[in-house]
N, C-alpha and C positions, 0 to 999 in steps of 0.2 A: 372169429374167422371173417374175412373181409368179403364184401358183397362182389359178387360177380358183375353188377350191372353197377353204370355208373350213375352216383349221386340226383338224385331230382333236385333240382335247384328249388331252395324256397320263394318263393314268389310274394311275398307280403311281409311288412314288421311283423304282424299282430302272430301269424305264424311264427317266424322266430321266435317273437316274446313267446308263444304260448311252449314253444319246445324247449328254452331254456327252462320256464318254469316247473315243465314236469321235471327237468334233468336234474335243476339245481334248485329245488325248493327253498323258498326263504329269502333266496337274490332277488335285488329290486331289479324291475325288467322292463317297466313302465318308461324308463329312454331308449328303451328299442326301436318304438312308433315316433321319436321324434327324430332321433340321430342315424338312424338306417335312411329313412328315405331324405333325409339332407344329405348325407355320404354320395346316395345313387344318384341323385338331382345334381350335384354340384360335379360327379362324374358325366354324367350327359351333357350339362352345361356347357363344362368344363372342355370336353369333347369337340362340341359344336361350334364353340367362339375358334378353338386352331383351328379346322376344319374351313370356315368363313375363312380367316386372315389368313390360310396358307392358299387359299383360291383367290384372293385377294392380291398375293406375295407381299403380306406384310407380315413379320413374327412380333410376339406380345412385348418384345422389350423397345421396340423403336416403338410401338403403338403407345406405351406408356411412358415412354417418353414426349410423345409427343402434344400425347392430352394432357399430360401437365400444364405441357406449356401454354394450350390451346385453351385452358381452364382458366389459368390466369388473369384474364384478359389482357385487354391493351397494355403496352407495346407489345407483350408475348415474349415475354423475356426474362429470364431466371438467371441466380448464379449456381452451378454445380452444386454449391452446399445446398440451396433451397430446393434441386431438383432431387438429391439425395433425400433430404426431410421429405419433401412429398410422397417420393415412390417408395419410401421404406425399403431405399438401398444402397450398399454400400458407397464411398467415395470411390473406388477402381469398380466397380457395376456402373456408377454413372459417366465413368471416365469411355470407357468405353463405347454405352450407349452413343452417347455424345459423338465421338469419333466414328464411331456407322454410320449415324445420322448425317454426318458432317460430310463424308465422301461419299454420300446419297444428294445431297444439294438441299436438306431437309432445313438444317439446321446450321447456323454461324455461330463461331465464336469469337469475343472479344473481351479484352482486358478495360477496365472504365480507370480511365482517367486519376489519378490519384492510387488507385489503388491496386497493384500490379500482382498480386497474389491471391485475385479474386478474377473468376472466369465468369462473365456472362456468355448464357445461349438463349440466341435469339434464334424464333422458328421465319424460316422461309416461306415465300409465297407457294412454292413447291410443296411445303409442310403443309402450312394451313389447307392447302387442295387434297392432299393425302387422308390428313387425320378427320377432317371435315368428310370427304366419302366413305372412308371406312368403318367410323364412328357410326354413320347413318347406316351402313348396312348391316355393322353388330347387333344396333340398338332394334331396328327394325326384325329382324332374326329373331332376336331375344323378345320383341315385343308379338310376332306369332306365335314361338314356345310358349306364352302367357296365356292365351288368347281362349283355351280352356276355365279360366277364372274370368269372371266379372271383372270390373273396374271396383266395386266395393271390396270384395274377397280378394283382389291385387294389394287396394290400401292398409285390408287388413293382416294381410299376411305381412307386409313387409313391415307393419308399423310392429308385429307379434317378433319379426325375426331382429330387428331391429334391438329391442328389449334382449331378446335372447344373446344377440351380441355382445351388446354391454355386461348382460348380467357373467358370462362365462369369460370375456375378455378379464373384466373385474377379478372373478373368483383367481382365475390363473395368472393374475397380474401382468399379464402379455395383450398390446394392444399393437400388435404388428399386425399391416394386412398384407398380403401376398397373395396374387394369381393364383387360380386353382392349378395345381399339380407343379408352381415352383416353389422353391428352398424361401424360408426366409434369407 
């Protein structure tokens, strides 16, 4: 019979872990305490960077578009295939991009010389101004959400998640990265 009152939400891994243990004896449970509160953290994160960028009016696919380019360095300038490889997205995902960007004043496109089947994008001054503020206000966001750890317990964790990357990326042979909460 089903409970009248609704659910208490678990509030911790280690609870989980411990409930599944009684339920299901013998199941390893011991990546409850790592993969639970990675799940919740990257939903908060996750959360918080739209949050910034839609207060901003910038959405995560011009944003990544444009720190590609802004990564780069000098001249700041890619062809479609190399902005594809970076952002881990499709040829029509960056065709696109590119086209927002373009009738935003963010980003130009031109064909090089010789080789007329090949698109350079080059970022605008208008870009660099853009991706340059917005960058700083993510990073600065994301660097208060931290701000509970040390700068050691910062180094350490991400040198720990780092490790955990590779090693699961590895196991599942998938070294795609993608945005919290898009499609690869």
């Amino acid at each position: 019979m089903a409970s009248q009152y609704p659910p208490v939400p678990e509030k911790s891994a280690h609870s989980i872990a411990d409930a599944w243990h009684r339920e299901l004896p013998g199941v390893p449970v011991s990546s409850i305490g790592v993969v639970t509160p990675l799940w919740r953290l990257a939903k908060l994160f996750g959360d918080d960077r739209r949050r910034v960028l839609a207060r901003l009016g910038v959405d995560t696919a011009t944003l990544d578009l444009l720190s590609v380019l802004r990564r780069s360095g000098p001249p700041y300038t890619l062809t479609t295939r190399e902005l594809g490889h970076r952002s881990l997205v499709t040829a029509g995902a960056v065709s696109q991009r590119v086209a927002r960007a373009e009738s935003d004043g963010l980003v130009t496109r031109s064909a090089p010389t010789g080789r007329p089947r090949t698109v350079e994008v080059n970022l605008t001054l208008a870009g660099h101004a853009l991706v340059e503020s917005t960058v700083a206000s993510v990073l600065t966001r994301e660097s208060d959400l931290l701000a509970g750890l040390s700068g050691e317990e910062q180094a350490r964790l991400a040198t720990l998640l780092e490790k955990l990357f590779t090693t699961v990326a590895d196991t599942l042979d998938d070294h795609r990265v993608t945005h919290v909460g898009e499609g690869s």
